[in-house]
C-alpha positions in Angstrom: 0.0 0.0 0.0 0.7 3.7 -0.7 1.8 4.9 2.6 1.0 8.6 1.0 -2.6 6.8 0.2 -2.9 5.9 3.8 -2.0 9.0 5.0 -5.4 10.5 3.3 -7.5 8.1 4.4 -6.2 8.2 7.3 -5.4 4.5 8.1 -3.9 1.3 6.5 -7.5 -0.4 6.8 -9.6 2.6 5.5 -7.2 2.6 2.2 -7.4 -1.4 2.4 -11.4 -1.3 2.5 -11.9 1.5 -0.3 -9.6 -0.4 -2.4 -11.2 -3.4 -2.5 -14.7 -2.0 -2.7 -13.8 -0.1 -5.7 -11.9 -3.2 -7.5 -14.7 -5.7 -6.7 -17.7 -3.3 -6.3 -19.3 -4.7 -3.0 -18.0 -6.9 0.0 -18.4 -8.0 3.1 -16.0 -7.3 6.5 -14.7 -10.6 6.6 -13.9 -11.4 2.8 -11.8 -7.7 2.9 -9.9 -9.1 6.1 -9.3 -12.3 4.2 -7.9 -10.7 1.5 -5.2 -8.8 3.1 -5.1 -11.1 6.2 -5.7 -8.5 8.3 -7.8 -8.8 11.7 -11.4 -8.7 11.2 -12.2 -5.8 13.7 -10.6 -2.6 12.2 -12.3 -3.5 9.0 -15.9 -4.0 10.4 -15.1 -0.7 12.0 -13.9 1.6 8.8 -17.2 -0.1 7.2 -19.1 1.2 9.8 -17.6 4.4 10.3 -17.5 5.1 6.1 -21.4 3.6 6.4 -22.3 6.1 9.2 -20.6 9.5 6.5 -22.8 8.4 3.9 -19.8 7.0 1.6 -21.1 3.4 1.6 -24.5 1.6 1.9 -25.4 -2.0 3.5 -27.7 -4.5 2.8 -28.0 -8.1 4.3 -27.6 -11.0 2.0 -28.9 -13.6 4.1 -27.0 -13.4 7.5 -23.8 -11.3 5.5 -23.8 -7.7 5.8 -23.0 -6.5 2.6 -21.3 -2.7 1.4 -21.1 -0.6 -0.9 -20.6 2.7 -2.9 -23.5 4.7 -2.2 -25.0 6.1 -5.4 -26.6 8.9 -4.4 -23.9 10.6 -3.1 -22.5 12.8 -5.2 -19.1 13.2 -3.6 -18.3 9.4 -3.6 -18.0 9.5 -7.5 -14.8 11.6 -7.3 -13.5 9.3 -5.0 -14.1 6.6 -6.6 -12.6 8.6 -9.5 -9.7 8.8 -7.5 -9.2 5.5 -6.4 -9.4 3.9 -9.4 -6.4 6.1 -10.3 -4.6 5.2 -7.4 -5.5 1.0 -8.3 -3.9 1.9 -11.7 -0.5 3.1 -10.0 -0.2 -0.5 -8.0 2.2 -2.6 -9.7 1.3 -6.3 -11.6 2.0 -7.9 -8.2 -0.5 -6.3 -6.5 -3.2 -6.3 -8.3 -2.7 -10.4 -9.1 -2.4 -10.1 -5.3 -5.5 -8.5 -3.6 -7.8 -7.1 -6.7 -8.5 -10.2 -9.5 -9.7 -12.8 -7.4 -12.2 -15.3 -8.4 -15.5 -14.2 -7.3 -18.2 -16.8 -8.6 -18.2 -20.1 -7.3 -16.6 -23.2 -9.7 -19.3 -25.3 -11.6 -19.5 -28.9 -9.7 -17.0 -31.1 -10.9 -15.3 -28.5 -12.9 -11.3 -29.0 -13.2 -9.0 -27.0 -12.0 
């Protein structure tokens, strides 16, 4: 991570969070910890505290507490402006990394 990123957003879990909510589009607290192995709790809490500003929106999907970019907000499309400038400045590495994962599941019996 951009340490200058960080130092906009404030923290290493609020950059981590935006990030992958702008590379994947929603997500839930404990896919975005997986992802960067991180602890659970300071990304439930930049969720909340981003949900509670009016930058992202929740919905349950059954017992998972989804987020996302809220749409009506007119501010959150220049920062999502600007982080997908700051997702093109992350080298090859990174972006195999943390923002192309496989999203859908695998068909049954489907080789690897």
């Amino acid at each position: 991570m951009d340490p200058v990123l960080e130092t906009v957003l404030g923290s290493r879990s609020a950059t981590q969070t935006l990030l992958f909510l702008q590379a994947y589009g929603s997500g839930h607290a404990s896919r975005i910890a997986a992802t960067y192995d991180v602890p659970l709790n300071p990304i439930y809490m930049q969720l909340r505290r981003l949900e509670a500003g009016g930058v992202l929106v929740s919905r349950m999907v059954g017992r998972t507490r989804v987020f996302e970019f809220d749409p009506r907000n007119p501010t959150v499309r220049h920062l999502r402006d600007f982080l997908d400038a700051e997702l093109e400045l992350l080298s090859d590495e990174q972006v195999k990394k943390y923002y192309r994962q496989r999203q859908r599941p695998r068909r049954t019996g489907k080789g690897l």
